[in-house]
N, C-alpha and C positions, 0 to 999 in steps of 0.2 A: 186296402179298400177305403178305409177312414180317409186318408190322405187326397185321394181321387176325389171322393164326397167334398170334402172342404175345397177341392181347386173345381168343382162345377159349380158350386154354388158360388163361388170368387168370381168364375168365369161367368155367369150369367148375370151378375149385377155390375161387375163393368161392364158385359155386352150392353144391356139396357140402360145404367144410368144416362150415356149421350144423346139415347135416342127420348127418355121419356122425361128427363131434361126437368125435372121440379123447380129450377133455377129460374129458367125463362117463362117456366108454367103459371111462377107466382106473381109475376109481372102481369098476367091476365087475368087471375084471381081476383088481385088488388082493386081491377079496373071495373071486374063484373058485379065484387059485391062490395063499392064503394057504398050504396047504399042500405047495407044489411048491419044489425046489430051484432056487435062482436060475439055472444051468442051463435049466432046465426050463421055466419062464417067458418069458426068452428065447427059449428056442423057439417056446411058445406065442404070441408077442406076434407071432414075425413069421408064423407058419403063419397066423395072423387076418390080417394085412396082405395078405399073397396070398391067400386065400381073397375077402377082400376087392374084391381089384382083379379076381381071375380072375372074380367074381358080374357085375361089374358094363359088365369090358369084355364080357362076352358079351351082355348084354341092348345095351350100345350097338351091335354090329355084329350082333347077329339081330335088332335090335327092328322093322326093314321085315318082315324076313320073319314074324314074330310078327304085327305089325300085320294083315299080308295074310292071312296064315290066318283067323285071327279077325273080318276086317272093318273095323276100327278106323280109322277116319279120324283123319290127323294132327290135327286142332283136335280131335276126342277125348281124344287123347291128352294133348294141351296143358291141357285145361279137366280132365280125371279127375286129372289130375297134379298140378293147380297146387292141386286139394282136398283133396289126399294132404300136401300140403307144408304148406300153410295150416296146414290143419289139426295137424299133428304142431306146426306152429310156435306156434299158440295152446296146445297142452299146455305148450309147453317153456316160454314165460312163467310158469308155475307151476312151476317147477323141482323134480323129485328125483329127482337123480343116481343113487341105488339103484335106482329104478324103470324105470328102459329094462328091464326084463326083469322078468318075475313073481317073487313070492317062490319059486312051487312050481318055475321053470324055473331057480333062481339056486340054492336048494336041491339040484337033481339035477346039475347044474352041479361045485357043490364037490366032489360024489363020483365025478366022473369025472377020468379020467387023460387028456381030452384035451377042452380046451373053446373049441380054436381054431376047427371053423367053427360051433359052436353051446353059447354063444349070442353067441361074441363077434361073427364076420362076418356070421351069420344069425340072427336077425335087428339085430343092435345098428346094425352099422356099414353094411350092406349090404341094408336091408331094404325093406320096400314102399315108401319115402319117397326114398332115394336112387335107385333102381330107377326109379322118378319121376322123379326130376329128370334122369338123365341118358338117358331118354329124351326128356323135353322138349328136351333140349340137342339130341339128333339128329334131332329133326325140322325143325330150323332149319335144316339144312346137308342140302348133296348130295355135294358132290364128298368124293374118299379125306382129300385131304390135313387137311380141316376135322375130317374123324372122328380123324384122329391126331392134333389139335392137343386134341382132348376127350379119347384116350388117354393122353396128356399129361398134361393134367391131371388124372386117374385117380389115374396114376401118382404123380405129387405128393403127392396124397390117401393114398395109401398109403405113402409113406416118411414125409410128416409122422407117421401115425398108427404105423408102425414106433416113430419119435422119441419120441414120445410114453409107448405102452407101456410100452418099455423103462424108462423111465425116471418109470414111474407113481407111486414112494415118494415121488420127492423132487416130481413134480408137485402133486400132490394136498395135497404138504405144504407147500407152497409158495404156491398158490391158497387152502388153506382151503376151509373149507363155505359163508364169504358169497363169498369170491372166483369158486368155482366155481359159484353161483345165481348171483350176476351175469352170469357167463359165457354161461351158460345161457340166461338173458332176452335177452341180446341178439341170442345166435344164434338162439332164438325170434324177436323180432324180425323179423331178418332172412330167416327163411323164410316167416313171411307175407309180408314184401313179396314173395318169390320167387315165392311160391306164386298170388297176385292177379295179380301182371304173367301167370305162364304160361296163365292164366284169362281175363284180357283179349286177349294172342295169340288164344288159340283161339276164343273167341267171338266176333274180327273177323274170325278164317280162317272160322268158319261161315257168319256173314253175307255172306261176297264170294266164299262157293263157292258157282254155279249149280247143279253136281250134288247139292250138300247140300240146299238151299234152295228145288230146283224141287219136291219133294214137299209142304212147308209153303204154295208158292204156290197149287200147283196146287187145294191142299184149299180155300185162302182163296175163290181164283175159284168152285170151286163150291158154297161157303156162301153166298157172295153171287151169284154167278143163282139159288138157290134160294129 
């Protein structure tokens, strides 16, 4: 059981790193609080880091109850998810780091005195895409302890991107602009595969769910006696 625990918690911060991406995050950071006293940034960097994780463990432990309200069947969730990921993951093969966030959002940004949950955690690092993925992650698991091993990895997710921030000057100068497009492509890359496998789950969970499926048959049987 230990063993399983440590490969969900493995598994859910590679799921996330590509998608919540600290790397390209800090490149926007950089730009929003050119202005701020290093003080002040620091602050910033980890109020985005909590905001962060507070976004996203609440979609992991409300996301049944969201589900059920709404209707949502898990292999929905798995196949809407995995188009969500794909998809951001084919943009990010075209790399620009400036671009997670509009110019007019990046613009109103710089003149604010506070740009920790918008636009760093919402939408940068926290957004439709992550929100994704780690619901895909809870619908593979039932019991508490699985969901706290994806806490876990949350958690992870958000001290690496604390790491990160803080120390955005010397990353970003460090990587470079081809270091950081590379970067970028891979973790592109990387969320299409994520994004195709959560897409394959879900459209095997459709085919071999009867409650799904008995409405597509039923139609079939009566196109054919008719």
């Amino acid at each position: 059981m230990s063993g399983d625990w440590y490969k969900i918690v493995l598994a859910t911060f590679v799921a996330l790193l590509p998608i919540v991406n600290p790397f390209s995050a800090a490149v926007v950071f950089m730009a929003v609080t050119a202005d701020f006293s290093e003080a002040k940034r620091r602050k910033q960097a980890l109020l985005a880091c909590i905001y962060t994780v507070v976004i996203l463990l609440v979609f992991l432990f409300a996301g049944a109850a969201i589900m059920n309200v709404f209707g949502i069947s898990l292999p929905g969730i798995r196949i809407a998810g995995g188009l969500i990921v794909a998809g951001i993951g084919f943009a990010m093969l075209r790399p620009d780091p400036q671009k997670r966030v509009s110019d007019e959002a990046q613009d109103e940004a710089v003149q604010k005195d506070d740009v920790a949950f918008s636009p760093l955690a919402m939408p940068m690092m926290s957004g439709p895409g992550s929100i994704a993925v780690t619901l895909g992650l809870a619908s593979n698991y039932e019991r508490g302890l699985q969901y706290g091993a994806i806490a876990v990895g949350v958690l992870l997710i958000g001290l690496l991107s604390w790491l990160v921030l803080r120390s955005s000057e010397r990353v970003v100068g460090y990587l470079g602009v081809t270091g950081m497009n590379a970067l970028t492509r891979i973790m592109g890359f990387l969320l299409v595969c994520i994004g195709v496998q959560f897409m394959v789950v879900g459209v095997a969970g459709f085919l071999t769910d009867e409650d799904l499926m008995s409405p597509f048959i039923e139609m079939i049987v009566r196109i054919t006696k008719s």
